[in-house]
VOGU-3710 file (C-alpha; in Angstrom, 3 decimals, decimal comma):
1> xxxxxxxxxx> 0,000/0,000/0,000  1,520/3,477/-0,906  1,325/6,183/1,611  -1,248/8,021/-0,438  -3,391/4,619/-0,841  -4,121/4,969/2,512  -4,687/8,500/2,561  -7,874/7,637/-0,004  -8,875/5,035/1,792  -8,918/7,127/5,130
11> xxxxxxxxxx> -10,876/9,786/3,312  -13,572/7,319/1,633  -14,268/5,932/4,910  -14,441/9,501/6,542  -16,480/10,540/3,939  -19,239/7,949/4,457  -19,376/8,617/8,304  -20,431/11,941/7,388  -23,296/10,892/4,927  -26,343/11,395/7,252
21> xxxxxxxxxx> -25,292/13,006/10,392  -23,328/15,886/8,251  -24,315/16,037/4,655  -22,207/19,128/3,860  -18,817/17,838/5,500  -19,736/14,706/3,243  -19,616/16,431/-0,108  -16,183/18,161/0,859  -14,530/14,971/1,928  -16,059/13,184/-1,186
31> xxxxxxxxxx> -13,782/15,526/-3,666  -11,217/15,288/-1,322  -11,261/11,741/-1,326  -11,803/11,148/-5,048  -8,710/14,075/-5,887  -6,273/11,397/-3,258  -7,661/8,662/-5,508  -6,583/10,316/-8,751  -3,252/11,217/-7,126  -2,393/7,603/-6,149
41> xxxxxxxxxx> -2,750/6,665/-9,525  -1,221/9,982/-11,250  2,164/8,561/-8,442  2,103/5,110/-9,110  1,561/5,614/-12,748  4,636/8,257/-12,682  2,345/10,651/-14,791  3,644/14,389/-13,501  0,575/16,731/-12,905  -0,528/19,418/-10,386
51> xxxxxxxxxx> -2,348/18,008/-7,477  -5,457/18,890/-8,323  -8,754/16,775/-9,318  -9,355/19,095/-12,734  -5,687/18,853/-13,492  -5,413/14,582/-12,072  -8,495/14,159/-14,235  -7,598/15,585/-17,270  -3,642/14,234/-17,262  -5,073/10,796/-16,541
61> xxxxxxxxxx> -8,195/10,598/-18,468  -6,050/11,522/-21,708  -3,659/8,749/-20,908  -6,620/6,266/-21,054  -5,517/5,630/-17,208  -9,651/6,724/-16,191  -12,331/4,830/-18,195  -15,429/6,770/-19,053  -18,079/5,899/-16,674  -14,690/6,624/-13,839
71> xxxxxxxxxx> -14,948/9,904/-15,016  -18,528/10,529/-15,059  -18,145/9,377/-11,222  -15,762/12,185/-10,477  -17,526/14,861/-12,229  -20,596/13,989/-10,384  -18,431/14,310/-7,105  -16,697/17,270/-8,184  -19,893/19,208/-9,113  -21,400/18,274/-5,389
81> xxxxxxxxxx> -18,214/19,369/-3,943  -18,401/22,348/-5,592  -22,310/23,266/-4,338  -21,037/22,041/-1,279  -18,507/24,413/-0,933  -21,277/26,760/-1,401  -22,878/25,694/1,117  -20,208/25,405/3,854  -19,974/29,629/2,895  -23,086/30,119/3,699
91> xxxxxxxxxx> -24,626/31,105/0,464  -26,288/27,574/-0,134  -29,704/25,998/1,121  -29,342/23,485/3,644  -28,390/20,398/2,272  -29,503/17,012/3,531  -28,725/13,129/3,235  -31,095/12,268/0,786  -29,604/15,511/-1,612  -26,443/13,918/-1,207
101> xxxxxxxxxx> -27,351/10,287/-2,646  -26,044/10,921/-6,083  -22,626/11,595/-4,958  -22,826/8,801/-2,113  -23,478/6,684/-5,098  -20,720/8,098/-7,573  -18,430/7,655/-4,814  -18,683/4,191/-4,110  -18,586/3,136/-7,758  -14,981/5,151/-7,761
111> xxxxxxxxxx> -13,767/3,063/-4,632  -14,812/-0,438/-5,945  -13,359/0,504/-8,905  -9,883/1,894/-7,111  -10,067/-0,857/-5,138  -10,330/-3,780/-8,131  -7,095/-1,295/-10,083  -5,070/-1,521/-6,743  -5,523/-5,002/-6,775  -4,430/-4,875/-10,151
121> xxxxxxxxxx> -1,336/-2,330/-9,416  -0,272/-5,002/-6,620  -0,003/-8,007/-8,801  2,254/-5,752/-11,795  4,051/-4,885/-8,675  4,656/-7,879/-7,804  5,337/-9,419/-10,652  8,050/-6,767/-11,626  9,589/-7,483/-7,957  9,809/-11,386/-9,138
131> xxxxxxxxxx> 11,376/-10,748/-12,276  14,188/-8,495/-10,602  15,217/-11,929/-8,496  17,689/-13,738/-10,343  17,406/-16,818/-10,738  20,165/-18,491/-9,678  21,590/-21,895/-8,558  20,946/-22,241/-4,723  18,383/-19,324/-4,401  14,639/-20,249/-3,876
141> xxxxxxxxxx> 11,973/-17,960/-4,333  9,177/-17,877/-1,837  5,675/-16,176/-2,548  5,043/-13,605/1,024  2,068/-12,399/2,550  0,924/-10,094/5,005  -2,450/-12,721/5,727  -1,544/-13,047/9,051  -2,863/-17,094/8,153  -0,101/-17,359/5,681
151> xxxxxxxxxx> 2,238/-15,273/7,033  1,993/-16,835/10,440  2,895/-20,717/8,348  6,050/-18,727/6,473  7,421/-17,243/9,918  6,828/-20,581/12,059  7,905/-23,138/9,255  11,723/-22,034/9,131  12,099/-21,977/5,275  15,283/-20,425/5,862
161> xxxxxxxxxx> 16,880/-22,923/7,947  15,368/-25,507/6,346  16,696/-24,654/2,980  19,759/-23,545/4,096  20,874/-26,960/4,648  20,665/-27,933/1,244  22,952/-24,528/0,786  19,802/-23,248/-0,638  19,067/-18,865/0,204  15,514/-17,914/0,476
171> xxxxxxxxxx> 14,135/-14,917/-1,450  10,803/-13,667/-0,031  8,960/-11,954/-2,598  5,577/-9,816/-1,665  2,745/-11,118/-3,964  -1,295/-10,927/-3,804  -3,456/-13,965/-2,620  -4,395/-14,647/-6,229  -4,572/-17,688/-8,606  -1,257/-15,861/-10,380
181> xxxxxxxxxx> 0,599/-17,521/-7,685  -0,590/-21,122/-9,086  0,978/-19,525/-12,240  4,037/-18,006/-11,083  5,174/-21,427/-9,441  4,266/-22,882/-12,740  6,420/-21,034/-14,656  8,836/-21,430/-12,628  9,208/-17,417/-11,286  8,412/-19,095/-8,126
191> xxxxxxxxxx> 9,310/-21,946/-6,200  7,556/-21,864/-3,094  4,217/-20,230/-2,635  1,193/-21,306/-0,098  -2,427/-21,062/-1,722  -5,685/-22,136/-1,378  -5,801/-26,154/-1,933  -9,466/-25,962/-3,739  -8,281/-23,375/-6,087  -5,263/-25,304/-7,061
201> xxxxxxxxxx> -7,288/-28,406/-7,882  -9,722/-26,743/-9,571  -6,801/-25,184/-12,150  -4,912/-28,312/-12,477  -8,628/-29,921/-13,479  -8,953/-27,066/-16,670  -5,318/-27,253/-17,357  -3,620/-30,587/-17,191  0,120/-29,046/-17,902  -0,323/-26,701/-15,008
211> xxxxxxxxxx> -0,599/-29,867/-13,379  2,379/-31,592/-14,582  4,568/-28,213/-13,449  3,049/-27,327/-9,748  3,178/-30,439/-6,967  0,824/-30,159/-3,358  3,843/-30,839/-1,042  1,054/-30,588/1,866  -1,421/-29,331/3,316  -1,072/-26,689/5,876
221> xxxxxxxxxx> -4,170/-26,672/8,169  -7,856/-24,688/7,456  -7,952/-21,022/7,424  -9,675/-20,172/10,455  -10,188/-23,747/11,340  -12,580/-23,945/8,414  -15,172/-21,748/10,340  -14,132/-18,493/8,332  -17,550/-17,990/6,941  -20,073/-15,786/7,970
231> xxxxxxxxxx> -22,983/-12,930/7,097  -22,615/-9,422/9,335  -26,274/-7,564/9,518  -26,820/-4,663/11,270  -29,201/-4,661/14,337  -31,075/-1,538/12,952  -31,006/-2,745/9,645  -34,004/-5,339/7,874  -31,987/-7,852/9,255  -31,797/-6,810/12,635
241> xxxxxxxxxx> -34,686/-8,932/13,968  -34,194/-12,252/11,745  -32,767/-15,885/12,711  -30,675/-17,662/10,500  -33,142/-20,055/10,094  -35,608/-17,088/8,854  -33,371/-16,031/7,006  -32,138/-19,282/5,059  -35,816/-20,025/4,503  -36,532/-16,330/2,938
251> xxxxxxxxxx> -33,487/-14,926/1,644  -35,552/-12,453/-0,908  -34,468/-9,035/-0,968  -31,086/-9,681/0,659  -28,059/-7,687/-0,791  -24,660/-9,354/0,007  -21,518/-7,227/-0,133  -18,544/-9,524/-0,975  -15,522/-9,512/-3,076  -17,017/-11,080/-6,372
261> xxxxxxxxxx> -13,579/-12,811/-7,433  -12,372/-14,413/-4,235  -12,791/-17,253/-1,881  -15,026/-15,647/-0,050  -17,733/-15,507/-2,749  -17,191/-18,982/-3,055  -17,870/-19,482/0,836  -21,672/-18,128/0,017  -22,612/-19,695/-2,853  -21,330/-23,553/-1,039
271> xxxxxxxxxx> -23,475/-21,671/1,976  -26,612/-21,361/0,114  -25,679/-24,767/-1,536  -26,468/-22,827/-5,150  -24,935/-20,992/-7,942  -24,940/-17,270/-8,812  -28,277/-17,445/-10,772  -29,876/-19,407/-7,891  -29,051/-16,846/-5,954  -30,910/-14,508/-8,471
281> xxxxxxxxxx> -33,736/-16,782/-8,388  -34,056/-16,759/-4,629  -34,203/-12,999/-5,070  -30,850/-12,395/-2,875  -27,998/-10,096/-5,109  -24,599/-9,728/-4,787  -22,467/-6,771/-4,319  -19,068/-6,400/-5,548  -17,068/-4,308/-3,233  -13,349/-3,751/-2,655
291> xxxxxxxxxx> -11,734/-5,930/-0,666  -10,553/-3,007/2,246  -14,139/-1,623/2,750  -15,345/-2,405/6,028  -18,418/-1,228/8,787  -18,681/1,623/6,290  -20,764/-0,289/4,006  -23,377/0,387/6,792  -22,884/3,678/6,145  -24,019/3,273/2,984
301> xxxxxxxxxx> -26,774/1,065/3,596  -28,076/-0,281/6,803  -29,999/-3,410/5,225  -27,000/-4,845/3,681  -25,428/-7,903/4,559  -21,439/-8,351/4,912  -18,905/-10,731/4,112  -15,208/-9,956/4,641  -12,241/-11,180/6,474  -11,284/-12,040/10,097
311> xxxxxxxxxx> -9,700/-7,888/10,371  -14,104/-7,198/9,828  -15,327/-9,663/11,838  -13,223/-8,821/14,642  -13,965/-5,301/14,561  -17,920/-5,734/14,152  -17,665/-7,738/17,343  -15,932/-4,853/19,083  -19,400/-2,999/18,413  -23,017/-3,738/19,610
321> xxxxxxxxxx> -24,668/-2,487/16,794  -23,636/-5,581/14,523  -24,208/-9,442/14,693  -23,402/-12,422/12,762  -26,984/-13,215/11,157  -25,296/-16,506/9,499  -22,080/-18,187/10,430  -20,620/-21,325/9,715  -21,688/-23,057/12,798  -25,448/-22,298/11,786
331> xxxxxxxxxx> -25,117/-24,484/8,767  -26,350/-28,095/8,226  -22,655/-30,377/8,826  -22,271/-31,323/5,124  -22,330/-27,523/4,459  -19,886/-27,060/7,540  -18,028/-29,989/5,862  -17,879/-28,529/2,243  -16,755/-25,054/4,031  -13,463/-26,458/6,148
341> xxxxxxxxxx> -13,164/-27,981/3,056  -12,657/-24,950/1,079  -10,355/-23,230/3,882  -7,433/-25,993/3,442  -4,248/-24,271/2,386  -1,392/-26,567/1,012  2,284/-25,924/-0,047  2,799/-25,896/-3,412  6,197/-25,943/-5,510  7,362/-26,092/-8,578
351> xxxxxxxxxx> 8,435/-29,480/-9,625  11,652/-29,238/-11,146  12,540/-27,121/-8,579  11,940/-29,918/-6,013  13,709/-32,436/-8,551  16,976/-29,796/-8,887  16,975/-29,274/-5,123  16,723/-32,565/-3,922  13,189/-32,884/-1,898  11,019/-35,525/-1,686
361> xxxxxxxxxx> 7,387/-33,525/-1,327  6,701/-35,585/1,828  10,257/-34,924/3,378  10,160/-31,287/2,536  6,709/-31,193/4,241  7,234/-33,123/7,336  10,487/-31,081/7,900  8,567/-28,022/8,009  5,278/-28,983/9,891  8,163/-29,965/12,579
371> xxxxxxxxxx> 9,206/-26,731/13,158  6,190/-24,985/12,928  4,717/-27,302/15,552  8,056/-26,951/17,762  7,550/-22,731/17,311  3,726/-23,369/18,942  5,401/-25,688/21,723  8,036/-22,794/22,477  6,850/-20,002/23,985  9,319/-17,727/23,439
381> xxxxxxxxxx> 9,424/-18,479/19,861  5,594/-18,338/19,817  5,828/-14,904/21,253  7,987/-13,942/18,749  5,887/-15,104/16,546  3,392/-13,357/17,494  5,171/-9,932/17,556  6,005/-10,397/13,853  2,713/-10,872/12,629  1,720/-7,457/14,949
391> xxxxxxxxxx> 4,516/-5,608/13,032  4,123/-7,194/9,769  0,496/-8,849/8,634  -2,670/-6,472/7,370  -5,093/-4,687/9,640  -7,337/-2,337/8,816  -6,282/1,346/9,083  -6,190/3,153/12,232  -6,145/0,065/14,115  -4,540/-0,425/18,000
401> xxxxxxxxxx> -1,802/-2,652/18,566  -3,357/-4,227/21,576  -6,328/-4,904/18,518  -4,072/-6,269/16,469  -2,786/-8,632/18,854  -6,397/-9,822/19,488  -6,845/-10,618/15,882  -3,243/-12,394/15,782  -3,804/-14,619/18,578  -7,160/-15,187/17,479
411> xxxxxxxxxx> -6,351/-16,482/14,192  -3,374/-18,430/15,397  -5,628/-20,509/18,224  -8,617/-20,781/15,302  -6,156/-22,074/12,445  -3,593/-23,980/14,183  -4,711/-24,271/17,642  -1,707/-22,271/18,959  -1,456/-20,280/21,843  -5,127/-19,884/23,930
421> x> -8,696/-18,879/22,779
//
């Protein structure tokens, strides 16, 4: 994340606390938040351009950087900015929440849209980081990760010492949680990478060479001890007074917010037992957001229903006003079943690098579940451990370290059963 990535994102969520309770502030922070948008790009792009939305725009737009219905977006939040403005002088009627809507809506179509580019951005980032590493006899490349799940397997398994006595150096290499990973280690721009084990059968299935490059050394427990699924209502929302069982029996009108291309879009369509058009037929519709947006989306709309990572759920348990309307434990056990199914994460490598180094898949893999179960049995390692992730995994912005260490030791005891509940 860049500095001014998080300046956006910062903004965007400021902007959507201020939708009802201060309309005018709203409109302000909207522009201001759409112009730190524009300026990510315009810096990671290395386009050169005041810092100004006309001037971002215009620069950006003519390097095909902003598609048309982007820009659209930002003039509608430029032109409420400006009658805010107006407004905030004194020489404007009173504005209120429902005047507002327009821009709420413009705004949120720019973040999902930032938010699928950044995604984007990351994995040419990353990519352009892999192809700096030389490849070179004795160096193996390992995919990083700041999921404190994955990150927390790559600090307890000891790839360094473990390689280094095959006089092998580890390279860690930041990459997204993305099928390109499957890919990377395919190619062989990767050697080591942890990824989602239903994923990786599923593209070995549609593409049988893939297959013949990438090996499963093992699998490395269930994200959340497979019981990472879950819906967030709001109490005050049309939710608010439902029970799961309600609500699995008349699902009509529900709107779902959820990263469309990811696992967890998966994790409600195997919880509904259905497709994407049964879904539509059961009148429930889905809601593509960006993977960072959080509680704000209740800011948006209090009827909504939320899916998102352990960093959300966490933090919507830290607050009254939100409950977990459907969780994992509220589903029939071949649906719990299918679900830890879907959480397993394995080790995968690149065969000729396993040939060229020496490992057997099943020595390589009992090696390192060794050591990651002697970190869990030390407790000074553990604490270490534990440190790390605080310093180095994903939270959400603004975010306490005691908060932090919550989630860590949360996710540790869930996944692995380490440390205490």
């Amino acid at each position: 994340m860049t500095v001014n990535e998080g300046e956006s994102l910062r903004l965007y969520k400021k902007a959507l606390r201020y939708a009802e309770s201060d309309p005018e502030v709203f409109l302000s922070t909207a522009r201001r938040a759409a112009e730190a948008i524009l300026l990510d790009l315009a810096m990671r792009e290395a386009v050169g351009s005041k810092p100004t939305l006309e001037s971002l725009l215009t620069v950006l737009t003519a390097k095909g950087l902003v598609p048309p219905k982007m820009v659209l977006a930002i003039r509608t939040i430029q032109n409420y900015g400006n009658f805010g403005s107006h407004a905030l002088d004194g020489s404007g009627d009173e504005i209120s929440a429902e005047d507002v809507q327009p821009c709420l809506n413009a705004l949120t179509q720019l973040a999902a849209w930032y938010g699928r580019t950044s995604s984007s951005f990351a994995e040419s980032e990353g990519r352009e980081a892999l192809a700096a590493v030389q490849h070179t006899a004795g160096t193996t490349r390992l995919a990083d990760s700041t999921l404190i799940v994955v990150k927390a397997l790559l600090l307890g398994c000891g790839f360094d010492e473990v390689l280094a006595r095959r006089n092998h150096r580890v390279v860690c290499v930041q990459l997204p949680w993305s099928d390109q990973l499957v890919r990377e280690v395919a190619e062989g721009r990767l050697d080591l990478a942890i990824y989602n084990e239903q994923r990786l059968l599923s593209m070995t299935e549609e593409d049988a060479e893939l297959g013949m490059r990438v090996a499963s050394v093992g699998r490395l427990g269930h994200s959340m001890g497979g019981r990472n699924f879950y819906l967030l209502a709001a109490r005050g929302g049309r939710w608010g007074g439902a029970t799961a069982e309600e609500f699995l029996a008349d699902p009509a009108g529900a709107e779902i917010a959820v990263p469309r291309y990811s696992d967890m879009f998966a994790n409600v369509l195997t919880a509904f037992a259905t497709d994407e058009a049964g879904l539509r037929e059961r009148g429930v519709r889905i809601l593509d957001v960006p993977h960072h947006l959080g509680l704000e989306l209740f800011h948006l709309n209090r009827d909504v229903l939320a899916v998102g990572g352990q960093n959300l759920r966490m933090h919507a348990r830290d607050e009254d006003d939100y409950f977990e309307l459907l969780n994992s434990d509220m589903l029939p056990p071949l649906v719990q079943a299918r679900l830890r199914s879907a959480a397993a994460n394995v080790l995968i490598a690149n065969r000729a690098w396993l040939s060229s180094a020496g490992f057997r898949p099943n020595d390589l893999f009992r090696e390192l579940m060794r050591r990651f179960h002697d970190m869990g049995a030390d407790a000074e390692r553990f604490e270490g451990t534990v440190d790390d992730l605080i310093a180095h995994a994903s939270f959400p912005l603004q975010s306490t370290r005691s908060s932090r260490e919550r989630l860590v030791r949360h996710v540790l005891f869930e996944s692995y059963r380490l440390g205490d509940p």
